[in-house]
DRENKE-158778 format. One record per residue (C-alpha): residue number from 1; residue in one letter; y, x, z. Coordinates in nm, 3 decimals. Example, Ala and Ser with C-alpha at 12.3 -4.5 7.8 and 13.67 -1.06 7.14 Angstrom:
# DRENKE-158778
PT    i  aa        v        u        w
PT    1   A   -0.450    1.230    0.780
PT    2   S   -0.106    1.367    0.714
//
This chain:
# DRENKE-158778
PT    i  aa        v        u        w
PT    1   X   -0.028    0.278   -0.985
PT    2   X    0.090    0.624   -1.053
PT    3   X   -0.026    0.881   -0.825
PT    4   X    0.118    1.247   -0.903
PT    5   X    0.043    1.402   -0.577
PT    6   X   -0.308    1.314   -0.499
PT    7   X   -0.394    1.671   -0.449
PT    8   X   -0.094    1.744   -0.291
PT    9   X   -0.153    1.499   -0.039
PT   10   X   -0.473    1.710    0.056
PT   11   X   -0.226    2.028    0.108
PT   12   X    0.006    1.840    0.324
PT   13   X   -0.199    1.746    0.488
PT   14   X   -0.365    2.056    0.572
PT   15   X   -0.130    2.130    0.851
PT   16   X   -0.122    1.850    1.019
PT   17   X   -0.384    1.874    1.329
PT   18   X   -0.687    1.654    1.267
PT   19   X   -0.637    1.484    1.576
PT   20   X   -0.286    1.389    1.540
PT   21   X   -0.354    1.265    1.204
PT   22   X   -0.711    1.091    1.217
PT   23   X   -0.687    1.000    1.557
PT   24   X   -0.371    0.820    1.571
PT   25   X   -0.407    0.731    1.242
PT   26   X   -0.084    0.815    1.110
PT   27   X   -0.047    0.911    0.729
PT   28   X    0.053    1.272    0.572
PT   29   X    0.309    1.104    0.329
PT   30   X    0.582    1.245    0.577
PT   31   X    0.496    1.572    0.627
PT   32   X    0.538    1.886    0.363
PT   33   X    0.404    2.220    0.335
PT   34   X    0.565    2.347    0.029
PT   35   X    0.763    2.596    0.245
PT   36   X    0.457    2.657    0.486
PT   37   X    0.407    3.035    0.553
PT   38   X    0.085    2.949    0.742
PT   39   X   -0.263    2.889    0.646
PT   40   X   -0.364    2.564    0.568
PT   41   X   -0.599    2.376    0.670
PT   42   X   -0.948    2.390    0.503
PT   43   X   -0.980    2.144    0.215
PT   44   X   -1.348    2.086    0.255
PT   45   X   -1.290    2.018    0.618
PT   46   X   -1.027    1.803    0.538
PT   47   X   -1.206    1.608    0.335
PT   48   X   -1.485    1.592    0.587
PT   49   X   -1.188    1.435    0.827
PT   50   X   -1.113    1.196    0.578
PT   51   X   -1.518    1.032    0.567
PT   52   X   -1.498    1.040    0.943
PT   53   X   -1.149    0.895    1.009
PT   54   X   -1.293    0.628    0.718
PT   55   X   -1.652    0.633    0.854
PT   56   X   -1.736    0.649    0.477
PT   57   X   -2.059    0.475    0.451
PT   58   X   -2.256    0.398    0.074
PT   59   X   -2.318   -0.041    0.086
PT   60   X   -2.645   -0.143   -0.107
PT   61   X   -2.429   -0.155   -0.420
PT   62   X   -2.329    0.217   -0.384
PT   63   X   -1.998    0.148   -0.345
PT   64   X   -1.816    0.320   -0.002
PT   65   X   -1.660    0.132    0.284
PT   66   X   -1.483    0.198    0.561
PT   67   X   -1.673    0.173    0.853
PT   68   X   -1.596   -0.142    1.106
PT   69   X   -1.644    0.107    1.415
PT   70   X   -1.431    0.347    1.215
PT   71   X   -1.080    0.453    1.370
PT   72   X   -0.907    0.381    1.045
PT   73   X   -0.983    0.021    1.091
PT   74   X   -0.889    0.048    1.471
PT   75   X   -0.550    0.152    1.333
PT   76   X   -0.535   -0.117    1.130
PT   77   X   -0.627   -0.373    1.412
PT   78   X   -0.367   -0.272    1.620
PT   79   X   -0.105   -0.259    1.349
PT   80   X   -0.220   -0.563    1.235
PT   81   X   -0.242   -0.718    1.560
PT   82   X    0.097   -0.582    1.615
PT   83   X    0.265   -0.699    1.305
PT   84   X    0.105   -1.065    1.347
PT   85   X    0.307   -1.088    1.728
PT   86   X    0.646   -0.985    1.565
PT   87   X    0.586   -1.200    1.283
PT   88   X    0.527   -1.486    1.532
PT   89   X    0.839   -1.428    1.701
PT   90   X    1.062   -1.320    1.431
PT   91   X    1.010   -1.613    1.198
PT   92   X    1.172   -1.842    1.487
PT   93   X    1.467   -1.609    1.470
PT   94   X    1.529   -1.662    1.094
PT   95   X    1.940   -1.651    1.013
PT   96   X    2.043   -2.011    0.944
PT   97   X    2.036   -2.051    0.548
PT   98   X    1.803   -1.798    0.450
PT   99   X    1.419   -1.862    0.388
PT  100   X    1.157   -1.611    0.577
PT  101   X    0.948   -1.393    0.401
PT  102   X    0.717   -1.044    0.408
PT  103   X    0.614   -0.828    0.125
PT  104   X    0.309   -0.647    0.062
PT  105   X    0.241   -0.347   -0.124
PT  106   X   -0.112   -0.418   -0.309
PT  107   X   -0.344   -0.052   -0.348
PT  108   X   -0.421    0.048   -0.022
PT  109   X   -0.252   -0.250    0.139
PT  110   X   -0.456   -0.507    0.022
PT  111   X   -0.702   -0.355   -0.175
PT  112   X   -0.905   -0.033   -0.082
PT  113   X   -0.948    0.198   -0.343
PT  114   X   -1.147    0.464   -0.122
PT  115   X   -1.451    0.453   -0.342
PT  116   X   -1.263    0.575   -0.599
PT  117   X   -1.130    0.850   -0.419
PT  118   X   -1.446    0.947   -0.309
PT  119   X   -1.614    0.937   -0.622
PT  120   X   -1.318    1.121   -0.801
PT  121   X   -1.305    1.376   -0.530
PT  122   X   -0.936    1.266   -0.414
PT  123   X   -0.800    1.320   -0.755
PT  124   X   -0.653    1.104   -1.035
PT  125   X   -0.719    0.995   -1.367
PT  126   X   -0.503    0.762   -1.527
PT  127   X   -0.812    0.628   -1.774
PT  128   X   -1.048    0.630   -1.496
PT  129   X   -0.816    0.469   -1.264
PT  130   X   -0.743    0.193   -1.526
PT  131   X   -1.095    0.106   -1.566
PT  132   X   -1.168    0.091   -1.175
PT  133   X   -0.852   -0.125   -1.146
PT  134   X   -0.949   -0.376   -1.439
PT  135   X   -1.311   -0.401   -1.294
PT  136   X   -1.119   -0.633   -1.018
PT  137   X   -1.396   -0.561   -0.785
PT  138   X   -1.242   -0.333   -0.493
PT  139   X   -1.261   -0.460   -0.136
PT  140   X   -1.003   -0.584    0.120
PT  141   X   -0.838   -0.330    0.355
PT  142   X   -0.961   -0.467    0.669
PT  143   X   -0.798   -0.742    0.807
PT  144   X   -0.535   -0.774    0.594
PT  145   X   -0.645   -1.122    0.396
PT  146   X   -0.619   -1.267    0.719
PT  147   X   -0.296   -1.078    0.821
PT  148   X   -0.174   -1.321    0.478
PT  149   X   -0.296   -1.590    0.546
PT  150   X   -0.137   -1.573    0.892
PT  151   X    0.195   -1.521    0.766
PT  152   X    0.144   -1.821    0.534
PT  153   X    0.064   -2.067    0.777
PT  154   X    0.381   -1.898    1.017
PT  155   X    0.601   -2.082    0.689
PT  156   X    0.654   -1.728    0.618
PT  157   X    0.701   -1.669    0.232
PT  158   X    0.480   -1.440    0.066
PT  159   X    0.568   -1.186   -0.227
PT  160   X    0.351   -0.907   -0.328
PT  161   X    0.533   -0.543   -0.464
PT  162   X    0.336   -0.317   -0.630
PT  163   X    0.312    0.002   -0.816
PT  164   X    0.050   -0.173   -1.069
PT  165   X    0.134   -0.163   -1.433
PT  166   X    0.220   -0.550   -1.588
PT  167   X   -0.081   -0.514   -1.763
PT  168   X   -0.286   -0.494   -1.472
PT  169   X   -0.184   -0.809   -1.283
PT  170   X   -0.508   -1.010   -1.427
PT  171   X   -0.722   -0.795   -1.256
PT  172   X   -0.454   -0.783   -0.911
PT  173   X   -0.481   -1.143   -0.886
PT  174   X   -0.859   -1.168   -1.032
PT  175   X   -0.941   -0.921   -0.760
PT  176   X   -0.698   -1.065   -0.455
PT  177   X   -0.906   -1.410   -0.525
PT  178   X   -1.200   -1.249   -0.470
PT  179   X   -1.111   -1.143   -0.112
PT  180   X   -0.948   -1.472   -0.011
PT  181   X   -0.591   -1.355   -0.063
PT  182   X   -0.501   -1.648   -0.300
PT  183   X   -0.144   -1.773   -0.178
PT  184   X    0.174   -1.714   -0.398
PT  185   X   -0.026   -1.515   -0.662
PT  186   X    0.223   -1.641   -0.980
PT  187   X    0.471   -1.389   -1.146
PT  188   X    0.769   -1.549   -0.888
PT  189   X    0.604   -1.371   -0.577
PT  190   X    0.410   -1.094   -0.794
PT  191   X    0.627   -0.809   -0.892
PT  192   X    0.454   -0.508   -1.106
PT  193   X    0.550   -0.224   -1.305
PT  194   X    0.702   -0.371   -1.650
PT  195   X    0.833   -0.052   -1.799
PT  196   X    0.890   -0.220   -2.148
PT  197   X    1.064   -0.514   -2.047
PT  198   X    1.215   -0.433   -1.715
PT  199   X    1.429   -0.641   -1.489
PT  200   X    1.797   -0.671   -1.504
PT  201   X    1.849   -0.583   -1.153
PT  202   X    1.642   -0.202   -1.205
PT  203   X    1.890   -0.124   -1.473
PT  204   X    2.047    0.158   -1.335
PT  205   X    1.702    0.339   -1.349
PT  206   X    1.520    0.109   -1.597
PT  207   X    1.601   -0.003   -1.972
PT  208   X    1.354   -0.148   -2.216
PT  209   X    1.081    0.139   -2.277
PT  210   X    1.265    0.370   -2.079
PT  211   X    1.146    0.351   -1.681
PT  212   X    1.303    0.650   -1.446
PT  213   X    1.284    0.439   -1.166
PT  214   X    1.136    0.661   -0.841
PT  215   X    0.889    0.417   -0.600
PT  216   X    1.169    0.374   -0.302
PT  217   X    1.404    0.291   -0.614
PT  218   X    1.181    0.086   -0.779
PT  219   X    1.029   -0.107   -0.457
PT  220   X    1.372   -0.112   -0.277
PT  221   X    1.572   -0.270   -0.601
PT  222   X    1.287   -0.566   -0.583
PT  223   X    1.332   -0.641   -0.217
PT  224   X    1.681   -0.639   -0.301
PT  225   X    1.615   -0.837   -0.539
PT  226   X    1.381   -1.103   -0.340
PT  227   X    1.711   -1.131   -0.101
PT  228   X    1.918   -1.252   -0.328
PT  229   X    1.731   -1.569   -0.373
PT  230   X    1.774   -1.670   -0.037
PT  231   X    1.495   -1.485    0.160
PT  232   X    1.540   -1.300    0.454
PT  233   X    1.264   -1.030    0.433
PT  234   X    1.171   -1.011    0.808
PT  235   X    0.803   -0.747    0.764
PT  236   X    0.706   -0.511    0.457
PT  237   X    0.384   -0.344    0.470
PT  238   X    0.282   -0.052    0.273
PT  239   X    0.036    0.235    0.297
PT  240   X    0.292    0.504    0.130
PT  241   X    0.641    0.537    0.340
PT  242   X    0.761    0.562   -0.058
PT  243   X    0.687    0.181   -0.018
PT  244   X    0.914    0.113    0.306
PT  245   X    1.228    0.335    0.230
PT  246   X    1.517    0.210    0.110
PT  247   X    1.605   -0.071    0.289
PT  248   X    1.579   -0.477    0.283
PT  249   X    1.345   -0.553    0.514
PT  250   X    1.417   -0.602    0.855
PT  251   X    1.072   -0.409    0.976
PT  252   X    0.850   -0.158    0.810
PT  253   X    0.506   -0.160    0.891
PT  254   X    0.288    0.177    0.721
PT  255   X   -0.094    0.084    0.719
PT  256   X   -0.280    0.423    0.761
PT  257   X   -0.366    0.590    0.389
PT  258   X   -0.459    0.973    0.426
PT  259   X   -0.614    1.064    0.121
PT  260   X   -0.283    1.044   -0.127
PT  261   X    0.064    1.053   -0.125
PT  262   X    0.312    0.889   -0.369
PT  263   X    0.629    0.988   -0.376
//
């Protein structure tokens, strides 16, 4: 996963009030402050925002969680809550001739990386983010192995669209296992970064060695993509809104993700 703007995320989110953006748990992806003739908002309270909206607390391995009386995971309930009603509904609704399905983004969707942004001080490192990654050891975001699983046993098809390098996807699925997300976890529903041998259908931004591809073109091509075999893409859920624009899906659903931003 490529994350430019970690730090930037911290600035944009500077002037955002803290209770509009812990309390509702909304994330700063949206907002921008390049232009901002104002103050922002302290970093170092920011950050001590970000442990409380997480309720960052150290588990007897020394790894950070989020907090189950946090508000971050309230967010999540209700948008998970939320997203398991339309899903229930929707999948009824499915146009005649096309299969249902919903995709999920993987960092931050599936998998929390917060203890690495803690420990890294909300910046990135491409080697030390490759060895945390390939350790295959990061925890569930709340809720969400069950929010699969529910959409599984709905009939719903399940594909998985991330910003994870092809070399990774051992540890993706290694570590998905681990948390109980084991349903469609072959190459078919799993689609990662392949910047040497890209796709046909990313060809207007990707060649062989050569990847231009932004996220939304990158993420929106492959839900193009999933459409054309059939599937009618009726929920995407993501923790960046880089992850939901675009189009092809019929509903967007942004889990809560205030500590980086990728474009």
């Amino acid at each position: 996963m490529h994350k430019p703007l970690r730090i930037a995320s911290l600035a944009a989110a500077c002037v955002v009030a803290g209770g509009a953006l812990f309390g509702a748990g909304a994330a700063t992806a949206g907002q921008s402050t390049a232009n901002s003739t104002h103050e922002p908002y302290n970093i170092g309270l920011l950050v001590g925002d970000i442990d409380t909206y997480y309720g960052a607390t150290l588990d007897k391995n020394g790894v950070y969680q989020a907090s189950s009386k946090s508000q971050y995971v309230k967010d999540l309930d209700r948008i998970e809550k939320d997203a398991k009603n339309y899903i229930d509904k929707t999948v009824r609704k499915t146009p005649k001739g096309k299969k249902p399905a919903v995709v999920f983004d993987i960092d931050d969707t599936l998998l929390l990386s917060f203890d690495y942004e803690k420990k890294s001080n909300y910046t990135y490192d491409s080697a030390t983010w490759a060895t945390y990654v390939a350790q295959a050891d990061r925890p569930a975001v709340p809720g969400t192995t069950d929010l699969v699983k529910y959409a599984k046993s709905k009939g719903v098809e399940i594909f998985y669209n991330s910003g994870l390098k092809e070399s990774q996807r051992a540890s993706a699925v290694e570590n998905l296992k681990k948390n109980g997300v084991n349903v469609n976890l072959d190459a078919a529903h799993m689609f990662l970064k392949n910047a040497d041998t890209p796709p046909s259908y990313l060809k207007s931004c990707a060649t062989p060695g050569t990847w231009t591809c932004t996220t939304v073109q990158y993420k929106a091509g492959t839900r193009k993509h999933i459409e054309s075999l059939g599937y009618d893409i009726i929920a995407n859920f993501g923790d960046q809104y880089s992850d939901l624009d675009g189009g092809h899906a019929d509903k967007k659903f942004k889990l809560p993700n205030p500590t980086y931003f990728v474009e």
